[in-house]
VOLOZA-706604 format. One line per field, with one value per residue: residue number from 1; x, y negated, z negated of N, C-alpha, C, O in turn. Coordinates in Angstrom, 1 decimal. Each point is the difference from the previous one (the first is absolute). Example, Ala and Ser with C-alpha at 12.3 -4.5 7.8 and 13.67 -1.06 7.14 Angstrom:
BEGIN
seq: [1 / 2]
n_east: [13.2 / -1.4]
n_north: [5.7 / -1.1]
n_up: [-7.8 / 1.4]
ca_east: [-0.9 / 0.9]
ca_north: [-1.2 / -1.1]
ca_up: [0.0 / 0.0]
c_east: [0.9 / -0.8]
c_north: [-1.2 / -1.1]
c_up: [0.0 / -0.8]
o_east: [1.0 / 0.5]
o_north: [0.0 / -1.1]
o_up: [-0.7 / -0.1]
//
This chain:
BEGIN
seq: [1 / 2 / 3 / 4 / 5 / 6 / 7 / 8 / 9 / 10 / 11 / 12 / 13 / 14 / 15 / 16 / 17 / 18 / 19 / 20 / 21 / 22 / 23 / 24 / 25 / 26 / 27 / 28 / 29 / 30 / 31 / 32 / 33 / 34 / 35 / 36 / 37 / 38 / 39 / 40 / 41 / 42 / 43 / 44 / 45 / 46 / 47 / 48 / 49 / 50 / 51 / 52 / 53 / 54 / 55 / 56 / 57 / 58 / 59 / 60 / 61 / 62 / 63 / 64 / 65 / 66 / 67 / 68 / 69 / 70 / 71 / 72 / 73 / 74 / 75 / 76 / 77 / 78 / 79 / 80 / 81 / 82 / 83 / 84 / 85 / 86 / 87 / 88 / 89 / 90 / 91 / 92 / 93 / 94 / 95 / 96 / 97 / 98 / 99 / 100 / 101 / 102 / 103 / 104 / 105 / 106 / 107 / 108 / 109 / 110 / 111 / 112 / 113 / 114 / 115 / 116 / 117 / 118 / 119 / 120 / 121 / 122 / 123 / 124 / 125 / 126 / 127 / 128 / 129 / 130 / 131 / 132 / 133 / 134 / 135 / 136 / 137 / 138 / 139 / 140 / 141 / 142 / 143 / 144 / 145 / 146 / 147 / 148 / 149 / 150]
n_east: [114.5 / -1.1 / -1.7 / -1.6 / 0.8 / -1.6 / 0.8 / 0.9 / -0.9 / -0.8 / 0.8 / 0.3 / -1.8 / -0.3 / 0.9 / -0.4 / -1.8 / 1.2 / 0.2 / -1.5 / 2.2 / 0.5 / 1.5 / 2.1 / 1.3 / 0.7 / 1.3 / 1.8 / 0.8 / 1.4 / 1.4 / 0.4 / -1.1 / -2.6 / 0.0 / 0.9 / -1.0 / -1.8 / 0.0 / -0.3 / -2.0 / -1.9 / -0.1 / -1.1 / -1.6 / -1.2 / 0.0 / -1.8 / 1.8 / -1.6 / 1.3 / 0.1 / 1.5 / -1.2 / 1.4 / -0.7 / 2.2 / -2.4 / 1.7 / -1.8 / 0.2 / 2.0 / 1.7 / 1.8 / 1.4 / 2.2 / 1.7 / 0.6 / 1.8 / 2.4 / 0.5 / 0.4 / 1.8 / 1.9 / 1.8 / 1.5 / 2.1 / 1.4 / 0.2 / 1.4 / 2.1 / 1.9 / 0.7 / 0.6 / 1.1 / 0.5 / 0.7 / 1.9 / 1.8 / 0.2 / 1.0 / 2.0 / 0.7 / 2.4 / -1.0 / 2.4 / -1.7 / 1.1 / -1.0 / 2.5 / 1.1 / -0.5 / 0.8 / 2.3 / 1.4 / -0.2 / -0.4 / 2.0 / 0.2 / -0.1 / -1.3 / 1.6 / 1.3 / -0.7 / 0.8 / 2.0 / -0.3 / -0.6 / 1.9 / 1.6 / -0.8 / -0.7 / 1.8 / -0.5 / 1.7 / -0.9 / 1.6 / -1.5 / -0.1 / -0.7 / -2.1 / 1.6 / 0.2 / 1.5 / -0.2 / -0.8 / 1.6 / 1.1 / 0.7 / -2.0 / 2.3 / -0.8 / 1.3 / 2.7 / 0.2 / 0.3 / 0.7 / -1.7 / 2.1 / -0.9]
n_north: [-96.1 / 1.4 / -2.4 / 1.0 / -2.1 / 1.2 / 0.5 / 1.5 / 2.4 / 1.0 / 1.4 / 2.3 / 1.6 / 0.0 / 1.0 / 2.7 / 1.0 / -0.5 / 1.3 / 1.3 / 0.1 / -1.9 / -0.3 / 0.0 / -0.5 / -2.2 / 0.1 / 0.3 / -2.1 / -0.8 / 1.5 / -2.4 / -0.6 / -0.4 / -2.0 / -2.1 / -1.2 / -0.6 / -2.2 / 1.0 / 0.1 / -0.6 / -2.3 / 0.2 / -0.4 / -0.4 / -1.6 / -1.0 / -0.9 / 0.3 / -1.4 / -1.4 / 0.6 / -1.4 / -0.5 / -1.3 / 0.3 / 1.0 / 2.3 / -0.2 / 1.4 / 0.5 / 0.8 / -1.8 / -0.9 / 0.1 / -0.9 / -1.0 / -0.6 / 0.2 / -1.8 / -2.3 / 0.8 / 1.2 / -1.7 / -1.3 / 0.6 / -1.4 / -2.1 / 0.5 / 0.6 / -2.0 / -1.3 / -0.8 / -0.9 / -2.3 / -1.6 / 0.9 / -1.1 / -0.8 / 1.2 / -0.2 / 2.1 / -0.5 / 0.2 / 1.0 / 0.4 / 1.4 / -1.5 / 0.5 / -1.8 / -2.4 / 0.7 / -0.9 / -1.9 / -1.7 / -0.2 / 1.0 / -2.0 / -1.1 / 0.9 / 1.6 / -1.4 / 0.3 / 2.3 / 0.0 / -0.9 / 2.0 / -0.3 / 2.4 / -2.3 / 1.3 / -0.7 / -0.2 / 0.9 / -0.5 / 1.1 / 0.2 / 2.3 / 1.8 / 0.3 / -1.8 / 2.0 / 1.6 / 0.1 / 1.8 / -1.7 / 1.4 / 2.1 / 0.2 / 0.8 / 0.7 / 1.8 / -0.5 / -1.1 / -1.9 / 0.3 / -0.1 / -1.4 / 0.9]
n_up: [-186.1 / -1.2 / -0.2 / 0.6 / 0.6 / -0.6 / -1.4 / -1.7 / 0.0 / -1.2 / -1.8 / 1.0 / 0.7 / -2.2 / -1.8 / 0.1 / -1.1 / -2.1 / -1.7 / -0.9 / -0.9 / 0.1 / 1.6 / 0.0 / -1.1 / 0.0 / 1.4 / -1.3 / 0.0 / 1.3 / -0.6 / -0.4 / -1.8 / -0.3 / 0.5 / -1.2 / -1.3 / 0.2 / 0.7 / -2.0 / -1.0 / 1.1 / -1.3 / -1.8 / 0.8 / 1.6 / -1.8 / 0.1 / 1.5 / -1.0 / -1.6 / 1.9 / -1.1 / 0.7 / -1.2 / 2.4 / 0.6 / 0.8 / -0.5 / 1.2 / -1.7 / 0.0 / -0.9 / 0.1 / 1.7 / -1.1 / -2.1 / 1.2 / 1.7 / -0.4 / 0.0 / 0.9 / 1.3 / -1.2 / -1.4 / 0.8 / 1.3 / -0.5 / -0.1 / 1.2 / 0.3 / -0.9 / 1.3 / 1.7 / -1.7 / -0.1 / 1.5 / -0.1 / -1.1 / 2.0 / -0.9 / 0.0 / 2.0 / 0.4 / 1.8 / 0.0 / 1.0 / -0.2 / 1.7 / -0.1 / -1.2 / 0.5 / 2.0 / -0.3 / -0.6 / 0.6 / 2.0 / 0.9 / -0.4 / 1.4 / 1.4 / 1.0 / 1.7 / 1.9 / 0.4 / 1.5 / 2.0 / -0.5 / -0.8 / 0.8 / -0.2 / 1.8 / 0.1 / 2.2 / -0.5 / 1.6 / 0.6 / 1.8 / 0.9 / -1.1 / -0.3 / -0.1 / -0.8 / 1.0 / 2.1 / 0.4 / 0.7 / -0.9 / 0.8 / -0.1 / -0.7 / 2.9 / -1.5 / -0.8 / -1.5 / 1.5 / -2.2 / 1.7 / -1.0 / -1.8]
ca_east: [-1.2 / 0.3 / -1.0 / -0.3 / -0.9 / -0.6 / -0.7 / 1.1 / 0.1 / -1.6 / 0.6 / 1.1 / -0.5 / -0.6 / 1.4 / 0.8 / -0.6 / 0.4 / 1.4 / -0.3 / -0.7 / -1.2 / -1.5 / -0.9 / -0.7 / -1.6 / -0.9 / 0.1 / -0.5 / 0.9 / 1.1 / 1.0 / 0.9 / -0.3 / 0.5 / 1.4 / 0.3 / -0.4 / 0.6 / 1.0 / -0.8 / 0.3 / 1.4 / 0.1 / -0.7 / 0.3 / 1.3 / 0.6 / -0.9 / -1.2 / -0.1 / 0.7 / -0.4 / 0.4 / -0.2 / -1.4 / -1.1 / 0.7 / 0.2 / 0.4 / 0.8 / -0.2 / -0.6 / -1.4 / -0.9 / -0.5 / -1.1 / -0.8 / -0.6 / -0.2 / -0.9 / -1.2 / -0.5 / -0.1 / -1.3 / -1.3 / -0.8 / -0.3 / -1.3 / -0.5 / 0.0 / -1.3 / -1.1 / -0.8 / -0.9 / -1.1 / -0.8 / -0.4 / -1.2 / -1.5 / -0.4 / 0.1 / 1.0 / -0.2 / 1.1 / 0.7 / 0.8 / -0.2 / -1.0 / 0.4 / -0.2 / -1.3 / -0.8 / 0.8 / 0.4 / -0.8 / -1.6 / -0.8 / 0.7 / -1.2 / -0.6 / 1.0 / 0.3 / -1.2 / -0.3 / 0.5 / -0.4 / -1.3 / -0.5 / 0.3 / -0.5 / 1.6 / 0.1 / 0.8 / 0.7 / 0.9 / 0.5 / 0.9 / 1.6 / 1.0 / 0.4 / 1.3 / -1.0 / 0.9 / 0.2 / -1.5 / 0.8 / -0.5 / -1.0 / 0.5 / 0.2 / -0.4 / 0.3 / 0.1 / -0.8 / -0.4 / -1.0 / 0.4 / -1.3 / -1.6]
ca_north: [0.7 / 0.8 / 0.8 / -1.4 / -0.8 / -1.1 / -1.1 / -0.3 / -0.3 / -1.3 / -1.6 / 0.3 / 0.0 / -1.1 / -0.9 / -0.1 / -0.9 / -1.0 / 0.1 / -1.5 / 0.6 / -1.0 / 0.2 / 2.0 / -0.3 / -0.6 / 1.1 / 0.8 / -0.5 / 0.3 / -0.9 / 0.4 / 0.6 / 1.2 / 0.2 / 0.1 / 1.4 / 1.5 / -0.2 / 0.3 / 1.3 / 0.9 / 0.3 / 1.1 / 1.7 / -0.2 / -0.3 / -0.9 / -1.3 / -0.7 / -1.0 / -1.0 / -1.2 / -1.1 / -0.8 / -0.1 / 0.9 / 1.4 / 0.2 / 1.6 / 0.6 / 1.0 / 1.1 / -0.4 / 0.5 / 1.7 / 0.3 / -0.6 / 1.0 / 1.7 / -0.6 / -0.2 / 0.9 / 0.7 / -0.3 / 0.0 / 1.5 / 0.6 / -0.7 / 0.2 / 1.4 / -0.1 / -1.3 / 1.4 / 1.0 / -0.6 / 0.3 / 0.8 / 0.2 / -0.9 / 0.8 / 0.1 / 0.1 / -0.2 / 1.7 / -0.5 / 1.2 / 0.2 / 1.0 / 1.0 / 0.5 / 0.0 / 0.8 / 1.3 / -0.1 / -1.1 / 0.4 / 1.4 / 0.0 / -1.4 / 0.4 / 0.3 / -0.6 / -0.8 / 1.4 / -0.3 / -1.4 / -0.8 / -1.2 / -1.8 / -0.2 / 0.0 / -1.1 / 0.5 / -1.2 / 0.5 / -0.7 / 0.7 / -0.1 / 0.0 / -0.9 / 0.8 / 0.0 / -0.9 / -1.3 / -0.8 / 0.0 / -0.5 / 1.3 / 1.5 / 1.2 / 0.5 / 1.0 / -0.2 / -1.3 / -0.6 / -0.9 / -1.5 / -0.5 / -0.4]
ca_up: [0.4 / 0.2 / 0.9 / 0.7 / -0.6 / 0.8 / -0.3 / 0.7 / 1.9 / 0.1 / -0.4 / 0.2 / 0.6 / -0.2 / 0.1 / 1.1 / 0.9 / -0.4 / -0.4 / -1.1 / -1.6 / -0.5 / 1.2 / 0.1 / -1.7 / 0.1 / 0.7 / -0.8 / -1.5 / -1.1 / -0.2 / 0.7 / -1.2 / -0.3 / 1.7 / 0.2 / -1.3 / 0.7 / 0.7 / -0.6 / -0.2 / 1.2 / 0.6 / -1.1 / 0.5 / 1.3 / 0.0 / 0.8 / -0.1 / 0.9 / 0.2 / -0.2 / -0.7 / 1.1 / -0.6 / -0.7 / 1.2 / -0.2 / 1.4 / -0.3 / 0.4 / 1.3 / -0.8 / -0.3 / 1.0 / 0.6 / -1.2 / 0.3 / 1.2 / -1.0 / -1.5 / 0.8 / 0.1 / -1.5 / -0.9 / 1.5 / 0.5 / -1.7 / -0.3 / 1.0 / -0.7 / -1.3 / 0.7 / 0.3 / -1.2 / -0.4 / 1.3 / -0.2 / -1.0 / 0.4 / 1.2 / 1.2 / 0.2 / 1.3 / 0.3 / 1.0 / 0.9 / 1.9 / 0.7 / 0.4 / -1.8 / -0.3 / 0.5 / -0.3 / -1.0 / -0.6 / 0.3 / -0.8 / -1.2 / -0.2 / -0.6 / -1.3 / -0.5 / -0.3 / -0.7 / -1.5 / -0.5 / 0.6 / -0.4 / 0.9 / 1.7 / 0.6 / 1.0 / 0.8 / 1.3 / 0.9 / 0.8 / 0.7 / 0.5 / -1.1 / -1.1 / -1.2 / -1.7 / -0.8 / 0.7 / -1.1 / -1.2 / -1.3 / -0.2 / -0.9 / 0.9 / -0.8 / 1.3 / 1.5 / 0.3 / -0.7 / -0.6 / -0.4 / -0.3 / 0.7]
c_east: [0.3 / -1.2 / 0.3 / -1.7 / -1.4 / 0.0 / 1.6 / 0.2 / -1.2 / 0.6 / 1.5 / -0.5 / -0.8 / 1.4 / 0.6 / -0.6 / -0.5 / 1.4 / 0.3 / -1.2 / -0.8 / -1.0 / -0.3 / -0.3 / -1.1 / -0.7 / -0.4 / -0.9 / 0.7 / 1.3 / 1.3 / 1.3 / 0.0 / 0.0 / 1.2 / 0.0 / -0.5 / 1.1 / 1.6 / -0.1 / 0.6 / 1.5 / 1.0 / -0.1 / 0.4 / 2.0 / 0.4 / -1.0 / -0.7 / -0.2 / 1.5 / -0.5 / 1.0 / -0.5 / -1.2 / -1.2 / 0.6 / -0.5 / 0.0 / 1.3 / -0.1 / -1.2 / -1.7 / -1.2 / -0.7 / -1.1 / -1.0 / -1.5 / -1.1 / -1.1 / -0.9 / -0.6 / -0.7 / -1.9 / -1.5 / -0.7 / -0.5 / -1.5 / -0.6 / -0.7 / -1.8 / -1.2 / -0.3 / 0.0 / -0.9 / -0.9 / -0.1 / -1.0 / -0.9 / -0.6 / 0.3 / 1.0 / -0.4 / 1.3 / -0.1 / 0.7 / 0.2 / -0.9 / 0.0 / 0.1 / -1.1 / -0.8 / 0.4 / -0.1 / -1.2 / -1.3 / -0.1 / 0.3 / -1.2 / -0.9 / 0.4 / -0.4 / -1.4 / -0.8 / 0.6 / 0.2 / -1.4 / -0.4 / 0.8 / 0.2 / 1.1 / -0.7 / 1.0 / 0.3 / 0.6 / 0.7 / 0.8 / 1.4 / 1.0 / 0.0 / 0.5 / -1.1 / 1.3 / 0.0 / -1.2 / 0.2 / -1.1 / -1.5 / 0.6 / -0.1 / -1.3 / -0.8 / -0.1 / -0.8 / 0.0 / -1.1 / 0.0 / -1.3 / -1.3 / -1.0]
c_north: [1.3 / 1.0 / -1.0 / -0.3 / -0.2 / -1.7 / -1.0 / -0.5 / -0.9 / -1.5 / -0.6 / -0.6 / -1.7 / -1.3 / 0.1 / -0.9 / -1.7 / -0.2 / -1.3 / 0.7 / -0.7 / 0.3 / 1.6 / -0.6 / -0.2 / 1.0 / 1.2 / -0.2 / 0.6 / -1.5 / 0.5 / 1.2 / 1.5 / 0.7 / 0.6 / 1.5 / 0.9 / 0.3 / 0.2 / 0.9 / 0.6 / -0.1 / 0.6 / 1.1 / -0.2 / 0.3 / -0.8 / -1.2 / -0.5 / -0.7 / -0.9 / -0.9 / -1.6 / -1.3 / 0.5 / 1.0 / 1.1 / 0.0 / 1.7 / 0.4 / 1.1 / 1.0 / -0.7 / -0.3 / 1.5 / 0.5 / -1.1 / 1.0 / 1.2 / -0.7 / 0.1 / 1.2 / 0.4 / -0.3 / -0.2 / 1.5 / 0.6 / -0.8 / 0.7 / 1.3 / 0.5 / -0.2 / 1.8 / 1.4 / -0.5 / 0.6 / 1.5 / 0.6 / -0.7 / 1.4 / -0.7 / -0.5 / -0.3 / 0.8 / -1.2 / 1.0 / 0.1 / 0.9 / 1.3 / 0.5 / 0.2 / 1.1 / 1.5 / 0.0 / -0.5 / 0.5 / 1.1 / -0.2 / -0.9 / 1.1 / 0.5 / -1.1 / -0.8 / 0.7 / -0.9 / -1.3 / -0.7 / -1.5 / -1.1 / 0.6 / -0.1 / -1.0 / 0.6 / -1.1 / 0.8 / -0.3 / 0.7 / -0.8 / -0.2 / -1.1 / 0.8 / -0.8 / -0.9 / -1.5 / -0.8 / -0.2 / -0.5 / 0.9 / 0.7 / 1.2 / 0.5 / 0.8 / -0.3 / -0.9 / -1.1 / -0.5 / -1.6 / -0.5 / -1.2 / -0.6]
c_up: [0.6 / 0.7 / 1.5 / -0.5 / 1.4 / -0.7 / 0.7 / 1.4 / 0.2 / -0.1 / 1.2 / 1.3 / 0.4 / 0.3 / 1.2 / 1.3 / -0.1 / 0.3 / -0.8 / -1.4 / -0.1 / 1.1 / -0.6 / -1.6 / 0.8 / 1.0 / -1.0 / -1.0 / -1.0 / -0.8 / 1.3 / -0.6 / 0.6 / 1.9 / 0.1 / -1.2 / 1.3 / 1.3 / -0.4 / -0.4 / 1.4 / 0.9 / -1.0 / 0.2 / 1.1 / 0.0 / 0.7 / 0.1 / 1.0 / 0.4 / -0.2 / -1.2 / 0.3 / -1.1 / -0.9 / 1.2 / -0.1 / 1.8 / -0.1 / 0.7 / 1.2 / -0.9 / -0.7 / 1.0 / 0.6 / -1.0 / 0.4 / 0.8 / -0.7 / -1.1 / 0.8 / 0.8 / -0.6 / -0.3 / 1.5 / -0.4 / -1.6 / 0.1 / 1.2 / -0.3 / -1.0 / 0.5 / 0.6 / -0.7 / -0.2 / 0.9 / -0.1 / -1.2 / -0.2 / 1.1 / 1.5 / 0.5 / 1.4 / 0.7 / 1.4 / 1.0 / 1.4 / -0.2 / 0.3 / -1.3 / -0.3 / 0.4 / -0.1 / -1.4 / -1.2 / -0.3 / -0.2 / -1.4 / -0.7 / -0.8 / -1.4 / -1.1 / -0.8 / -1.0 / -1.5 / -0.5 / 0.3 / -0.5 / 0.8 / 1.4 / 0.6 / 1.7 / 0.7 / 1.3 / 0.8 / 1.1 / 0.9 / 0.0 / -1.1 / -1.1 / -1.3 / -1.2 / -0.6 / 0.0 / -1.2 / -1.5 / -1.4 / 0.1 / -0.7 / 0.7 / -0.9 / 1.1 / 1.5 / 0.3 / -0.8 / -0.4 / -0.2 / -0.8 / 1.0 / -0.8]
o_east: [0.8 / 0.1 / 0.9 / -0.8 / 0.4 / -0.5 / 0.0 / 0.4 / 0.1 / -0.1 / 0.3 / 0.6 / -0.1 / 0.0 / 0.4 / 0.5 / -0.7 / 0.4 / 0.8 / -1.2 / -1.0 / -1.1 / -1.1 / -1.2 / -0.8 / -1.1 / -1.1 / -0.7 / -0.4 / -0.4 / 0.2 / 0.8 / 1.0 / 0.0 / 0.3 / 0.5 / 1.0 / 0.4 / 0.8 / 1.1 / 1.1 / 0.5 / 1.1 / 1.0 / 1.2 / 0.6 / 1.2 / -1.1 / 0.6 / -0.7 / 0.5 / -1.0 / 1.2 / -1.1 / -0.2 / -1.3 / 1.2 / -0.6 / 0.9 / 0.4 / -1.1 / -1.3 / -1.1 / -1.1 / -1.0 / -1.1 / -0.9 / -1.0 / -1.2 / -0.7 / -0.7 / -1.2 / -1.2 / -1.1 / -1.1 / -1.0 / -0.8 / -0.8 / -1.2 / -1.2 / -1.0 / -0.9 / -0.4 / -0.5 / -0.9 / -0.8 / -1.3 / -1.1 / -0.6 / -0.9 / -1.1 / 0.4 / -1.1 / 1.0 / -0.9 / 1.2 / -0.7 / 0.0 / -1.2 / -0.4 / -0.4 / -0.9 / -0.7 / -0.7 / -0.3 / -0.3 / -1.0 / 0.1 / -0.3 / 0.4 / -0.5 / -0.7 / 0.0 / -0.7 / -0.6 / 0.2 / -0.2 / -1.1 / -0.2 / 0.3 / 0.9 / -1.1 / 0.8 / -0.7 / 0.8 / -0.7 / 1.2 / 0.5 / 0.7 / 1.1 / -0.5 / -0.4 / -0.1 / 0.1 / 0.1 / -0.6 / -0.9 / -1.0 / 1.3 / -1.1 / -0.2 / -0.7 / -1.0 / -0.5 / -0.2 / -0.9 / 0.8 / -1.2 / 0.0 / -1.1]
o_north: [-0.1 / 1.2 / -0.8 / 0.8 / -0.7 / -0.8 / -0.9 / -1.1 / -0.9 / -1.1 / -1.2 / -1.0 / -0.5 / -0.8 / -1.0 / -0.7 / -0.5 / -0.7 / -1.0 / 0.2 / 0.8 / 0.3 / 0.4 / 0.1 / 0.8 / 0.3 / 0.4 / 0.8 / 0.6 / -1.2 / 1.1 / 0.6 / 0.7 / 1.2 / 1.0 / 1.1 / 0.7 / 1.1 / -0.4 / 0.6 / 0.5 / 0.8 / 0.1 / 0.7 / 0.2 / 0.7 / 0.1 / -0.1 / -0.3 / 0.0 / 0.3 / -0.7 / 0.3 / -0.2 / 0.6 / 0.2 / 0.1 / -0.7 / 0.7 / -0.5 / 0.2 / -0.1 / 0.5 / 0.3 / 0.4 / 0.5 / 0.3 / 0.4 / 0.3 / 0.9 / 1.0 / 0.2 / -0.2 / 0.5 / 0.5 / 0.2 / 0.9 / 0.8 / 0.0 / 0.2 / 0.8 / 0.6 / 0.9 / 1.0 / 0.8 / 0.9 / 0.2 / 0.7 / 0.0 / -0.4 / -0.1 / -1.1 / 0.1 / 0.2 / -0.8 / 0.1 / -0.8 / 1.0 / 0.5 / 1.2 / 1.1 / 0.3 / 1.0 / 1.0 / 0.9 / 0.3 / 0.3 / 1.1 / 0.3 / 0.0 / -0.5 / 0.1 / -0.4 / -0.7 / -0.3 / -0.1 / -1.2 / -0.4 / -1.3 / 1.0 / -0.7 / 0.2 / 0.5 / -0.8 / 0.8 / -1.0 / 0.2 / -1.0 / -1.0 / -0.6 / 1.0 / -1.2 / -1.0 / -0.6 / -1.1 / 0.6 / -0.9 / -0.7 / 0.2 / 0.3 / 0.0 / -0.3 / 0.0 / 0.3 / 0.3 / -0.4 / -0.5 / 0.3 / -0.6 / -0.2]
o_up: [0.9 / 0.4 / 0.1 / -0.4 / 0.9 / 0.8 / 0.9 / 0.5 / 0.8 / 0.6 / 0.0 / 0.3 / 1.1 / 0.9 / 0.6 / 0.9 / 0.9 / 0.9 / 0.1 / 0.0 / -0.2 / -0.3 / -0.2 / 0.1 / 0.4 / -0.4 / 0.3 / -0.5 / -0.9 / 0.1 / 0.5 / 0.6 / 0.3 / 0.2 / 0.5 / 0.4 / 0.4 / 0.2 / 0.9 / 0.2 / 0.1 / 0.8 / 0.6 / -0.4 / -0.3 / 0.8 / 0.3 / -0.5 / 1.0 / 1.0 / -1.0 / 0.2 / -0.3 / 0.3 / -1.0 / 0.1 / -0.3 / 0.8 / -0.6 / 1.1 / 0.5 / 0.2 / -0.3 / -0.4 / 0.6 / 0.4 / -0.8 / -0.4 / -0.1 / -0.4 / 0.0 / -0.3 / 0.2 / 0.4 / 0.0 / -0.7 / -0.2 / 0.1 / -0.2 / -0.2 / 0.0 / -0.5 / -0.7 / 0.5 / -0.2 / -0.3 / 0.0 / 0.1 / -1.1 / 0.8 / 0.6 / -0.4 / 0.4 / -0.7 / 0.4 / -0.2 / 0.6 / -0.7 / 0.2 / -0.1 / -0.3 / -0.8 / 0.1 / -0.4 / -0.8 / -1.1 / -0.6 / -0.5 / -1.1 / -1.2 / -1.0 / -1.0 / -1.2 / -0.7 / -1.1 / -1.1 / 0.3 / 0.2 / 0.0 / 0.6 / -0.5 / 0.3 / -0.8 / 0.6 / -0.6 / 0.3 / -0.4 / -0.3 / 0.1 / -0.2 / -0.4 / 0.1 / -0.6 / -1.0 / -0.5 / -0.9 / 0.1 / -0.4 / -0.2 / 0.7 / -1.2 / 0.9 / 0.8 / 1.1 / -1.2 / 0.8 / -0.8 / 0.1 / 1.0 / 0.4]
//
């Protein structure tokens, strides 16, 4: 495999958290065939192995817990991600900021803004004493503030 696959890490992601080809098939609806084919696919591409294979039980390997971590992350903030373009293009966003952004930064800008999106409704949260936009995982940057979904 010479791209990386999402379907791969979907399938990769499903096993690593079994660690048993037939549990991630039947959660998947798939064959166990076509688990282990993808699950070889990415340790192909990856170069290395993912998993212990032990008789009849697999056991991830060091690298395969970390690709693990990195899968689950990944694809989370990737569905997450999407889930609030959706929300967005339903017309309506919700802005997460400190009180001090909100009234310097935020609010002389709302209008601009509202000039050029008039069809979605913005929801504002605010919160003294330094709340980090970063900390609000799975929004979309979106100037200096996060958008979550609503």
């Amino acid at each position: 495999m010479n791209k990386l696959s999402l379907n791969a890490l979907r399938v990769f992601k499903a096993t690593a958290r079994h660690e048993n080809f037939s549990k991630a098939a039947e959660e998947l609806l798939v064959t166990q065939s076509a688990v282990s084919k993808q699950v070889a696919l990415l340790e192909d591409y990856l170069d290395c192995a993912l998993f212990k294979r032990e008789n009849r039980f697999l056991r991830l390997t060091d690298k395969g817990r970390f690709c693990a971590r990195v899968a689950t992350d990944c694809l989370n903030r990737l569905s997450e991600q999407l889930d609030d373009m959706r929300s967005i293009s339903r017309g309506h966003i919700t802005v997460s900021v400190d009180t001090d952004f909100a009234q310097l930064w935020l609010f002389p800008r709302l209008p601009e803004f509202e000039k050029q999106h008039p069809n979605i409704t913005v929801s504002i949260h605010t919160q003294m004493y330094g709340l980090d936009p970063a900390t609000r995982i799975g929004g979309l940057f979106f100037k200096k503030a996060w958008v979550s979904r609503h």
